[in-house]
C-alpha positions in Angstrom: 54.1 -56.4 28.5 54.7 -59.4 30.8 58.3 -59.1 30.4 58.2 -55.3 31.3 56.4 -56.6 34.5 58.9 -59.0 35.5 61.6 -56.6 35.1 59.8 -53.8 37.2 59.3 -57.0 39.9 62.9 -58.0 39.8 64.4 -53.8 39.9 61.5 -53.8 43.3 62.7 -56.8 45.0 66.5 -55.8 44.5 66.1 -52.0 45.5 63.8 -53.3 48.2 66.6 -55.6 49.5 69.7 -53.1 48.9 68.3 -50.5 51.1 69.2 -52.6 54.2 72.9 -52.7 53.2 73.6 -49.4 54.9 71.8 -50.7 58.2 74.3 -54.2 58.4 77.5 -53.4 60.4 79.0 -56.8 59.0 80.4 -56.0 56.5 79.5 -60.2 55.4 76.0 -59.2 55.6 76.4 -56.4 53.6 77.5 -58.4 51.0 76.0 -61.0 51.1 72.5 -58.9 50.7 74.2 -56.5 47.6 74.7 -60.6 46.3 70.9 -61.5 47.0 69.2 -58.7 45.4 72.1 -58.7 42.4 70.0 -62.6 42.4 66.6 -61.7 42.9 66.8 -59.2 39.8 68.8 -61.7 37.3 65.9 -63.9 38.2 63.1 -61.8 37.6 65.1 -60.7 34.5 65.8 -64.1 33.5 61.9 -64.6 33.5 60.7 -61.2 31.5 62.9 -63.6 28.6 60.4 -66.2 28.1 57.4 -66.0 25.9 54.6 -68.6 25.9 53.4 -69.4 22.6 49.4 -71.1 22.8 49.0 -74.5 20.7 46.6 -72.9 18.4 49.0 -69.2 17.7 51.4 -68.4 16.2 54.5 -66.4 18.2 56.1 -63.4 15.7 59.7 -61.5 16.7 60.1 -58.1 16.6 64.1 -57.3 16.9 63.7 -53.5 18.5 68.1 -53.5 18.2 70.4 -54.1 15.8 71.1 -53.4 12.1 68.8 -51.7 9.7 67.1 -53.7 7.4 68.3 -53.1 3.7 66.3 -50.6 1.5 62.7 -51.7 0.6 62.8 -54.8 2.8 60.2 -55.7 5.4 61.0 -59.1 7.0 64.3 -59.5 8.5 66.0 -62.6 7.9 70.0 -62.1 9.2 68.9 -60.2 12.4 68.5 -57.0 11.9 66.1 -54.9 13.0 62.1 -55.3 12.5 59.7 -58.4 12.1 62.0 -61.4 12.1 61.5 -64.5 8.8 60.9 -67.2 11.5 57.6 -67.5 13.9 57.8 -69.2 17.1 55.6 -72.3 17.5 53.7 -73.4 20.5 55.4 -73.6 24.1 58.2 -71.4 25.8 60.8 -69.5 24.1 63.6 -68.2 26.1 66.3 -65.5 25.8 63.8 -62.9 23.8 65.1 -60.4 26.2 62.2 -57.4 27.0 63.1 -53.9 25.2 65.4 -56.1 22.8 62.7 -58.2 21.6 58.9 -57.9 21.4 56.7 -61.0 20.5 53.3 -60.9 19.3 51.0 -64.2 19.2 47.7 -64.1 16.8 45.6 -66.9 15.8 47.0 -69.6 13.4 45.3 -69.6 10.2 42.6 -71.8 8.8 40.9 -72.6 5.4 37.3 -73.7 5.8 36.0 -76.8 4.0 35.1 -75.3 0.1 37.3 -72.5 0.7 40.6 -71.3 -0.8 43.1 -69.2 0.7 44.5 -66.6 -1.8 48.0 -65.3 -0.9 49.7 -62.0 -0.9 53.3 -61.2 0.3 54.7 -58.0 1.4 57.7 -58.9 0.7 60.3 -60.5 -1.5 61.9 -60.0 -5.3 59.8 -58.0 -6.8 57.3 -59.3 -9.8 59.1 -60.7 -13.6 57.8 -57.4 -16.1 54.5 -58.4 -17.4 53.6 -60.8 -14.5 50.2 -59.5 -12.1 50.6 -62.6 -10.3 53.9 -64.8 -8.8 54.6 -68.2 -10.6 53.1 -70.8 -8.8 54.9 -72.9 -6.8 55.6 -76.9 -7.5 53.5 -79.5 -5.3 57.2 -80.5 -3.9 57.7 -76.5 -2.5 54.5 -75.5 -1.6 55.5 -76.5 2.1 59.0 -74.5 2.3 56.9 -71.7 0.1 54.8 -71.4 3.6 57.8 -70.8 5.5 59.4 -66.9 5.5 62.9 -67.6 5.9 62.7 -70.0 3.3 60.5 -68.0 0.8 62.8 -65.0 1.2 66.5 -66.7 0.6 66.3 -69.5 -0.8 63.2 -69.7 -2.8 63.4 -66.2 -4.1 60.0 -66.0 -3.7 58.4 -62.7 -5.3 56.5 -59.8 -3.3 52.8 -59.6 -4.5 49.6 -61.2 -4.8 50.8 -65.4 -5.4 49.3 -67.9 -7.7 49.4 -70.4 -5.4 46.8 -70.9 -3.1 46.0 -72.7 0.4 43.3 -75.8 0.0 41.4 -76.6 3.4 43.5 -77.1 6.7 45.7 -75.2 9.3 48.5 -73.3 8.9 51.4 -71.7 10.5 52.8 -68.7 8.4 54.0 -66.1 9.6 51.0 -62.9 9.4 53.7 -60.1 8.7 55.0 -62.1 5.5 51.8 -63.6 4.1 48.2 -62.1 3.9 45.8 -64.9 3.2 41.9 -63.8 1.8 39.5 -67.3 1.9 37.3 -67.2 -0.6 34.9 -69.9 -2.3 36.6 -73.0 -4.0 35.1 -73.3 -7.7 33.2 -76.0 -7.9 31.6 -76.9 -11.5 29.0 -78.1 -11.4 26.7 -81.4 -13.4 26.2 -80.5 -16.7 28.3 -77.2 -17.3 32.7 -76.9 -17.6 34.3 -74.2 -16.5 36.7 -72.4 -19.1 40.0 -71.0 -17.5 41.7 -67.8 -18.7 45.0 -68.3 -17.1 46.9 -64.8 -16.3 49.9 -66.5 -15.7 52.0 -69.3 -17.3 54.1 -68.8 -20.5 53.0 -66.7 -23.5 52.2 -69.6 -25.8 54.4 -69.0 -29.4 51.3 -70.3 -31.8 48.7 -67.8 -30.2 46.9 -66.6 -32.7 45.3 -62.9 -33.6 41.7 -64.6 -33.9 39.2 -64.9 -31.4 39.5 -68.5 -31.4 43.4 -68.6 -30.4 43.4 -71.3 -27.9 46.0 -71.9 -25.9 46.9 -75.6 -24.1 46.9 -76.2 -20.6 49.3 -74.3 -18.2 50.1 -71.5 -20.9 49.2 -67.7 -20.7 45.6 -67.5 -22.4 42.3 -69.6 -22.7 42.3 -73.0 -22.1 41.5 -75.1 -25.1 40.7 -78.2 -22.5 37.9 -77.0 -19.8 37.5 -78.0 -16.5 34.8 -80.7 -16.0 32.4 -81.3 -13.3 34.2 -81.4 -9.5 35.4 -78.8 -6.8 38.4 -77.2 -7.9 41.2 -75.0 -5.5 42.5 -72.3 -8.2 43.6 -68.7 -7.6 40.3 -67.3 -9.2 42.2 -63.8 -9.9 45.5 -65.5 -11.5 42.9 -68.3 -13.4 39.3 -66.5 -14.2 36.9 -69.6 -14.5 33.7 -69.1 -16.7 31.0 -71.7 -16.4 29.0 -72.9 -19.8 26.1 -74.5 -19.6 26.3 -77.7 -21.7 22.1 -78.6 -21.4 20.6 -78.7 -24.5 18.9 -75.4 -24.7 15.4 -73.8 -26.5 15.2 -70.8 -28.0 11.5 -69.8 -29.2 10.6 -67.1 -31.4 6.5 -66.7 -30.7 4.1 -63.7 -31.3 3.5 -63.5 -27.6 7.8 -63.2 -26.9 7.1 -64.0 -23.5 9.8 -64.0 -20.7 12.6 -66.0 -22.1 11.4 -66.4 -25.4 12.2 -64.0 -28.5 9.4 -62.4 -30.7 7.8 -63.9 -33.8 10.0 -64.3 -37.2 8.2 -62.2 -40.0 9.1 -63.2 -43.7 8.4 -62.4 -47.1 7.7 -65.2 -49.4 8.3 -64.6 -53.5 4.6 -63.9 -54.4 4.7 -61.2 -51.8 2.9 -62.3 -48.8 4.0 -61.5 -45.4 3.5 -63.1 -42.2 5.0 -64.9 -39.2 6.5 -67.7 -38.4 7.0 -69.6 -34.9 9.8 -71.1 -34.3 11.5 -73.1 -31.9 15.5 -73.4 -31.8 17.4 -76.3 -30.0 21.3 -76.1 -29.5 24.2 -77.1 -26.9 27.6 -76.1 -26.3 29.6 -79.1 -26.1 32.5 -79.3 -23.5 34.9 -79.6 -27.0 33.8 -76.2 -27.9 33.1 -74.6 -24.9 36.5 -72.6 -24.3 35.7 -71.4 -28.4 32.4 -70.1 -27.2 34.3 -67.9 -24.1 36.7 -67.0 -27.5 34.1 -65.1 -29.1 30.9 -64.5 -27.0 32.8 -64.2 -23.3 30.4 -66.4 -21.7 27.2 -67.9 -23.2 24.8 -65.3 -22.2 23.0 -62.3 -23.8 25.8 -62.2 -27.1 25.5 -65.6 -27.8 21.8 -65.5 -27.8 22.5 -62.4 -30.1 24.2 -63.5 -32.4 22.1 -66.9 -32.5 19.0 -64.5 -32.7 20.5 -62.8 -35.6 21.3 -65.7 -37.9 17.6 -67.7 -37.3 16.3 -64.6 -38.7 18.4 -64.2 -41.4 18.4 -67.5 -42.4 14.7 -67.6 -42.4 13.9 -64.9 -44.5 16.5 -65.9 -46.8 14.8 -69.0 -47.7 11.1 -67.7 -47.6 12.2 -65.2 -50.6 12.5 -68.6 -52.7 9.1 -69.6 -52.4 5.7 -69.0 -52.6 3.2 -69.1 -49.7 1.3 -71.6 -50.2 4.2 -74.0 -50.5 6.0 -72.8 -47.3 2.8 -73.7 -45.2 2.6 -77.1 -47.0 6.2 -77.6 -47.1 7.1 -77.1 -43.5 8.8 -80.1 -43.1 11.8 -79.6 -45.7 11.7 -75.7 -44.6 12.9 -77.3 -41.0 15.6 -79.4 -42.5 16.9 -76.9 -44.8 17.2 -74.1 -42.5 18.7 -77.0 -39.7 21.4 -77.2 -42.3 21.9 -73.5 -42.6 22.0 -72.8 -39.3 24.1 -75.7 -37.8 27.0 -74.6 -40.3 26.3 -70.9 -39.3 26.9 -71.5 -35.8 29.4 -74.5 -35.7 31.9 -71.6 -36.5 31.8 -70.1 -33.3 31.2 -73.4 -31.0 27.7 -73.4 -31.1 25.9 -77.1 -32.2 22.3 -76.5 -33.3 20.5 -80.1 -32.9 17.0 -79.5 -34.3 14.5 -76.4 -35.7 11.1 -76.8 -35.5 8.5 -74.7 -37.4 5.2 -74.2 -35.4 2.0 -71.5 -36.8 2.8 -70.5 -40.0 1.3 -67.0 -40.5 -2.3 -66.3 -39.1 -5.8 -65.0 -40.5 -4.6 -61.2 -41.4 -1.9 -62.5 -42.8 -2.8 -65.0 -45.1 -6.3 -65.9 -44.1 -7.8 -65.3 -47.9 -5.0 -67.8 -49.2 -5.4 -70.4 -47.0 -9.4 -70.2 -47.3 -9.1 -70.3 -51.2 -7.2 -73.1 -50.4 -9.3 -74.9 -48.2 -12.4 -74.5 -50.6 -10.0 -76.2 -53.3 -8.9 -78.6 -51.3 -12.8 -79.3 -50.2 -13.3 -79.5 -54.1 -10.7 -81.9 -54.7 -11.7 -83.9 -52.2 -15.6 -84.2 -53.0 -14.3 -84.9 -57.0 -12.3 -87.5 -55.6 -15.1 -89.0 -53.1 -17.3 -88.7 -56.4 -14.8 -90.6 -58.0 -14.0 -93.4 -55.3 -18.1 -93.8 -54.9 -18.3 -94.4 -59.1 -15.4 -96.7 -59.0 -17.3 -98.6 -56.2 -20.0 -98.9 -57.7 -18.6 -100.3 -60.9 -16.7 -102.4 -58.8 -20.2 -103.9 -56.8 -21.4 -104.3 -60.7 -18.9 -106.2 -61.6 -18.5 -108.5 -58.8 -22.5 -109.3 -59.2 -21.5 -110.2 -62.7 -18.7 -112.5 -61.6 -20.6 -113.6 -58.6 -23.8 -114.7 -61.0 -21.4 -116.6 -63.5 -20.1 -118.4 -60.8 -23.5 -119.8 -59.7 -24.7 -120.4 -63.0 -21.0 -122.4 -64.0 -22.1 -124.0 -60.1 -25.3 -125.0 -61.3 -24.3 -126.4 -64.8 -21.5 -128.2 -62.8 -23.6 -129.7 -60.6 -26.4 -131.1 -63.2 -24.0 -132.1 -65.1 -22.6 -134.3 -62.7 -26.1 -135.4 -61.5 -26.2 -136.5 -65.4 -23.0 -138.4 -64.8 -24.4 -140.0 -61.7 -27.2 -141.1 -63.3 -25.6 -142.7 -66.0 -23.1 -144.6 -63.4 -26.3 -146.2 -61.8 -28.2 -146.7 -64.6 -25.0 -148.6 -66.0 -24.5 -150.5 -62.4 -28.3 -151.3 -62.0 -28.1 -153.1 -65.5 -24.9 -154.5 -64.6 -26.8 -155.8 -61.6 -29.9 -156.9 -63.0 -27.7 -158.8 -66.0 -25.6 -160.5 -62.7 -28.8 -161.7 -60.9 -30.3 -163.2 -64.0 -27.6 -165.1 -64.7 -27.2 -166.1 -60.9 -31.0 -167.4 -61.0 -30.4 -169.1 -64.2 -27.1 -170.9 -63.0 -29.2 -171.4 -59.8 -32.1 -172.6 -61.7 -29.9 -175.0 -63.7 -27.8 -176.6 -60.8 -31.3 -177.1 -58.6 -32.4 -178.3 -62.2 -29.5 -180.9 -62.3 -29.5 -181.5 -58.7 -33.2 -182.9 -59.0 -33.1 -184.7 -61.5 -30.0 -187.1 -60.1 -32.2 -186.9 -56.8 -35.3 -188.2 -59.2 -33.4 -190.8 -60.8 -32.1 -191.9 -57.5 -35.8 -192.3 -55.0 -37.7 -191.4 -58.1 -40.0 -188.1 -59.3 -42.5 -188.2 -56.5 -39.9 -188.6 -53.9 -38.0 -185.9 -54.9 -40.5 -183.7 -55.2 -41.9 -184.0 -51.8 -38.0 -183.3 -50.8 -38.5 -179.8 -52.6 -41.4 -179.6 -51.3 -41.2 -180.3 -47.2 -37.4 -177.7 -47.9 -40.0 -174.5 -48.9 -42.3 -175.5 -46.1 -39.2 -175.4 -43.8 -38.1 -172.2 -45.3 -41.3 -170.0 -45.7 -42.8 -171.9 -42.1 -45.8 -173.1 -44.0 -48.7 -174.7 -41.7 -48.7 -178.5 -42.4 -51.9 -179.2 -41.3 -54.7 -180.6 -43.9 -57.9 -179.2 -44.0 -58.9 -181.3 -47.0 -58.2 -185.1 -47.5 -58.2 -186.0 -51.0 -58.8 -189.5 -52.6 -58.1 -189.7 -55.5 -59.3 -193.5 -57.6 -57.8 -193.6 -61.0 -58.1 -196.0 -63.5 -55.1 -198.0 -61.6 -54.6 -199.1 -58.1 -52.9 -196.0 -56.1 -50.0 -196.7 -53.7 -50.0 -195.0 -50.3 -46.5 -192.7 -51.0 -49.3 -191.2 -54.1 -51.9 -190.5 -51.5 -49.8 -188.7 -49.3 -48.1 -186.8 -52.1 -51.8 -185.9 -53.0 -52.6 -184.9 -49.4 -49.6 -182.7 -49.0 -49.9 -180.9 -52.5 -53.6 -180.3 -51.6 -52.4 -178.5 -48.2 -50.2 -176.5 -50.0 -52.7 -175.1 -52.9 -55.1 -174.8 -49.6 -52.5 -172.5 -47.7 -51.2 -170.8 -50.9 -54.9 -170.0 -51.8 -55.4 -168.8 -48.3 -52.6 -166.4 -48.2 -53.9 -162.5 -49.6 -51.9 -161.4 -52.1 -49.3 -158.4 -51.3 -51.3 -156.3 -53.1 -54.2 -156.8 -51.5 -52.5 -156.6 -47.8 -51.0 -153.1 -48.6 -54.5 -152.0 -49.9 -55.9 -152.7 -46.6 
């Protein structure tokens, strides 16, 4: 529109400056003015050329002259006539001449943070037979792939919806080649993968009929190796990602079946009693077995949980028909491990781990009520026969410990007098021993004072050796010396005064001795 301004501007100024020509006489000055207003409109023209292309837009050529485009194409790429391959980028373009060219600016585009931009072309070869979707571009083209003249010649770039994508950023593409949708990245999150059904790639040669064909990475198919946990930029049309939970997850079968939870298991046991059973189911999908899961169930929603719903029962009332009762309520524990066993290798075929079964309330008091009552009252009977029992066995147990506890104190008791017996006999045997060794030390000391006297006589003579003896008990037994009685004593021969004294002393002595009570007599008082 600008240009068309200019050029209206620039016609003004030159028919505005030619319609003095007629009024010059000089024929210089007429001249010269048919020169400035030839000027004034190449200027103005000269301007209506240049286009102004903003830093953030993107500047697109529409050739309004020239040769048709071929049959079925859009985007011109030799010059012909319509939208032209290559964009202008920002600043002034010149020489895009108004009525020959038109240029339109819109807005650059941009991808968002945990966004993707999904591509379509409207132009280009058209799609392989078979394909919905152009082969992705390599890492090494994807920037050439962004640009028109490029993606039409030289890459051979298809017309369609594209494979390849646009992660986060700003780009310059030209809007009459490329139509770009954001959408949400994929992002997988903690414990779940995401399984990729590719519609594009090669048709892998070992697919298989089954519903567990796999295919590798990159081929036509689903993915035997899932996506793990992160944010992922894929063309979600051209790769469908499914997410699987791979939490451990709990199935219960109750009477109430409550939101989330499945209703009661009812089985038949041999003897023909029927009643419920709770049960609680814990499984996981693995990340290994994840894309098998997608295989057969699609996803691991309401088939799954079928077809897991289907087997507990099954299995259940398979193996209650092989016993009675009473010995499925007392034998819950290898009921849980069998039908573990049954029902891992049941679902393992289809991707499915189960890690645990647990049986809670086994039946209930319409059910089996009478059975377990006769039950209880035989158990009670059992157990007051064997409290009977234990209390007998007790007893002849206390019985037989007072027997062995009495023995013992009577073997304590002989023991002991026994060795009282023994004891005696030891002293009896050491008080002789010691009597026997005292005589004989009196009678050796009897014999040596015996001896000793008797050299001590023959040496100061009998008297004098007496009153030795006798003046060593007074020292020893602190015997009162003085004399109370004088004795004189006239013999038939003259006495010598050593006799009188011996006579005096021996008469203190019988004085003192008969003075003295006798033991007995002291203790009586």
């Amino acid at each position: 529109m600008m240009s068309l301004i200019l050029v209206v501007i620039g016609l003004i100024v030159a028919v505005a400056i030619l319609i003095n020509v007629p009024r010059m006489v000089n024929i210089a000055a007429k001249v010269v003015l048919i020169l400035l207003a030839l000027v004034a409109f190449i200027l103005f023209f000269s301007a209506s050329s240049f286009q102004y292309v903003g830093e953030n837009q993107v500047g697109v050529v529409v050739k309004n002259m020239g040769k048709a485009l071929p049959s079925g194409t859009i985007i011109a790429t030799n010059g012909e006539m319509g939208p032209q391959a290559e964009i202008l980028g920002p600043g002034w373009h010149g020489f895009l001449w108004p009525v020959v060219y038109n240029v339109e600016t819109t807005l650059i585009t941009k991808i968002e943070d945990g966004e993707v931009g999904m591509i379509t072309t409207t132009d280009g070869k058209p799609l392989a037979p078979g394909d919905i979707y152009a082969t992705k571009w390599s890492e090494g083209e994807s920037q050439d792939m962004l640009r028109a003249e490029y993606f039409l010649s030289t890459g051979s770039g298809s017309k369609g919806p594209q494979a390849s994508v646009l992660t986060p950023g700003k780009y310059r593409i030209n809007p009459k080649l490329y139509t770009v949708t954001p959408v949400d990245a994929t992002n997988i999150a903690k414990a779940t993968v995401g399984v990729v059904k590719s519609n594009i790639g090669d048709i892998a040669k070992d697919t298989k009929p089954a519903a567990d064909a796999l295919v590798g990475t990159g081929k036509r198919g689903i993915w035997r190796e899932p996506l793990m946990p992160q944010i992922y930029y894929l063309n979600t049309n051209a790769l469908e990602v499914t997410i699987i939970s791979t939490a451990k997850k709990v199935v219960r079968f109750t009477k109430l079946g409550g939101k989330g939870e499945e209703r009661e298991i009812t089985v038949r046991s041999s003897d023909g009693f029927t009643f419920p059973v709770d049960v609680r189911i814990e499984y996981e999908v693995g990340p290994d077995k994840a894309a098998m899961v997608v295989a057969n169930f699609g996803d691991d929603g309401p088939i799954l949980n079928d077809r897991l719903n289907s087997a507990v029962r099954a299995i259940f009332r398979n193996n209650a028909e092989t016993v009675k009762a009473l010995n499925y309520v007392q034998q819950r524990s290898a009921q849980e491990e069998q039908s573990l066993v049954m029902l891992a290798n049941e679902m393992t075929k289809v991707g499915v781990t189960v890690t645990a079964v647990r049986i809670g309330d086994v039946g209930d008091v319409q059910s089996l009520g009478l059975l377990l009552k006769t039950q209880t009252d035989r158990e009670i009977a059992i157990q007051e026969q064997q409290t009977f029992e234990e209390q007998e066995r007790t007893a002849q147990q206390k019985k037989a410990l007072s027997k062995t506890l009495q023995e013992a104190e009577e073997e304590k008791r002989l023991a002991t007098a026994t060795y009282e017996v023994d004891i005696a006999g030891k002293d009896k045997e050491k008080q002789i021993i010691e009597a026997e060794a005292q005589a004989e030390a009196i009678t050796i000391r009897a014999k040596a004072q015996a001896e000793a006297f008797r050299v001590v006589a023959e040496q100061i003579g009998q008297g004098n050796a007496a009153l030795i003896e006798l003046l060593k008990i007074i020292g020893e037994n602190n015997i009162q010396i003085t004399p109370r009685v004088m004795v004189n004593g006239q013999g038939g021969g003259q006495s010598t005064a050593g006799d009188a004294q011996t006579t005096a002393l021996i008469g203190t002595m019988l004085d003192s001795m008969l003075s003295r009570p006798e033991p007995d007599a002291e203790k009586k008082q």
